[in-house]
C-alpha positions as CSV (number, residue, x, y, z in Angstrom):
1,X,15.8,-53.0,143.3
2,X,16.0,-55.5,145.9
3,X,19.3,-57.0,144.2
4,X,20.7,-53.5,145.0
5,X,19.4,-53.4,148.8
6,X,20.9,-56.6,149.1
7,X,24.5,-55.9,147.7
8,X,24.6,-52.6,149.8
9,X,23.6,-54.4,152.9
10,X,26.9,-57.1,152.3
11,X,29.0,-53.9,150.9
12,X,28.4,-52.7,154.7
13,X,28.5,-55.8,157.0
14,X,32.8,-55.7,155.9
15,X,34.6,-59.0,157.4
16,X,33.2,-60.9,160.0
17,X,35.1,-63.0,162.0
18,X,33.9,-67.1,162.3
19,X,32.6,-67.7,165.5
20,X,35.7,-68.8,166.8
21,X,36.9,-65.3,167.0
22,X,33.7,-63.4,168.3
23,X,34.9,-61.0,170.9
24,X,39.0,-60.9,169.2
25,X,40.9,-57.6,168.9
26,X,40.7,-56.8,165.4
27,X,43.4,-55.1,163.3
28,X,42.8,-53.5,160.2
29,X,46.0,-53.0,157.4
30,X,47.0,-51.7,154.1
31,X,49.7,-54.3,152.3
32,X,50.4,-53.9,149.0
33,X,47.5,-51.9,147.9
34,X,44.9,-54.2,149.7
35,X,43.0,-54.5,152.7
36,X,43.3,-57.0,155.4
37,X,41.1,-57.7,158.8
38,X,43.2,-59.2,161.2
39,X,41.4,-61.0,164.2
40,X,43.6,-62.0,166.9
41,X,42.1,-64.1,170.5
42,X,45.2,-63.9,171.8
43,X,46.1,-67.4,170.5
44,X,45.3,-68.0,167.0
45,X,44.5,-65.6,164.1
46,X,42.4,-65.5,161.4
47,X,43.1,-63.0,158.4
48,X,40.7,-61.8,155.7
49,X,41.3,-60.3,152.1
50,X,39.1,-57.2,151.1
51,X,38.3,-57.1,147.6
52,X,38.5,-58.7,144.2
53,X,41.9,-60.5,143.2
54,X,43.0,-61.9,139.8
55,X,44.0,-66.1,139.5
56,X,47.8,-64.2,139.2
57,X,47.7,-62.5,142.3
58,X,46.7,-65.4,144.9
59,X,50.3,-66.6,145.6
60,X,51.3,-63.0,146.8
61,X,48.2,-62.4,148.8
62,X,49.6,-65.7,150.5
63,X,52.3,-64.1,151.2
64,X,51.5,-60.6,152.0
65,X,48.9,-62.4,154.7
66,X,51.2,-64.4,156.4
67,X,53.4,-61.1,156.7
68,X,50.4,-59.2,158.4
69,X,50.4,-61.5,161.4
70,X,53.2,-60.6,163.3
71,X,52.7,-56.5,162.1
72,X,49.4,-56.6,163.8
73,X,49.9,-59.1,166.4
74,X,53.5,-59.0,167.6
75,X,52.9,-63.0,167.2
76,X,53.7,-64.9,164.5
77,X,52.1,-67.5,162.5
78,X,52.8,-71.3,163.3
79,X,53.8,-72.4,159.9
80,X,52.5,-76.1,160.6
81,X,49.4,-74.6,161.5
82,X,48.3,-72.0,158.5
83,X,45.2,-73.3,157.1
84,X,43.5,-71.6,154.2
85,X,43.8,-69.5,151.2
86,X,44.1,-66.2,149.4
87,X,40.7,-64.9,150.8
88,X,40.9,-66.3,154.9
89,X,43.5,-67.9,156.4
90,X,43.8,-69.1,160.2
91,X,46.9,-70.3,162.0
92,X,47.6,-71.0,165.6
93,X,50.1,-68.0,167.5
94,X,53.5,-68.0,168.8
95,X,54.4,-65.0,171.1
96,X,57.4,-63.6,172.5
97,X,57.4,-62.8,176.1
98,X,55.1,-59.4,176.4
99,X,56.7,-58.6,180.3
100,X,59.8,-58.2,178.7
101,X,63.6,-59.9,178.7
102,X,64.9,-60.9,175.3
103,X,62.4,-60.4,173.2
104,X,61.7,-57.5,170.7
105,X,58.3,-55.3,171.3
106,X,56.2,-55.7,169.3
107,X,56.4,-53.7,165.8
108,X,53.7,-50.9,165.7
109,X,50.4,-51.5,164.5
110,X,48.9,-49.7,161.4
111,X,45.5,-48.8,161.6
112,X,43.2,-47.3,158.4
113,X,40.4,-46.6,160.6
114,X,38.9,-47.8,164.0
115,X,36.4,-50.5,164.3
């Protein structure tokens, strides 16, 4: 019985972000029929995988987490600084001007529920 009180109580804590990014906006998407937590200070990211994933799957999770960053953030992912895997990856933020000029707004942000 304590087994079960103790997987219930992990079920419910959901992704927490490493100490670094205490106090980041957080963004939560649907990609490809998974869950992603997006945290975002404002200039790095970190990006967590919900759920189970086969050994076949890892190289589009990759993928599909790196494509997450710049749908949640309007920022996109420093490729010489992604660090990670398939479960969390980190990587430092490039933004484009947020006052305005040449640069696109940012793309709207899809949320599942508020948190």
């Amino acid at each position: 019985m304590r087994f079960l009180w103790t997987l219930l109580f992990l079920a419910a804590c959901g992704a927490q972000p490493s100490p670094k990014f205490f106090g980041a906006q957080k963004h939560e998407i649907l990609r490809s029929g998974r869950h992603y937590v997006v945290w975002d200070n404002g200039r790095e990211v970190e990006v967590i995988r919900l759920g189970w994933a086969g050994p076949r799957q890892h190289d589009g999770i990759r993928a599909d987490m790196l494509a997450v960053i710049p749908e949640t953030t309007g920022c996109r992912a420093v490729d010489s600084t992604v660090e990670g895997d398939s479960g969390v990856m980190r990587a430092r933020l490039t933004c484009p001007d947020r006052r305005g000029g040449a640069s696109d707004p940012a793309p709207p942000i899809i949320r599942l529920w508020s948190g």
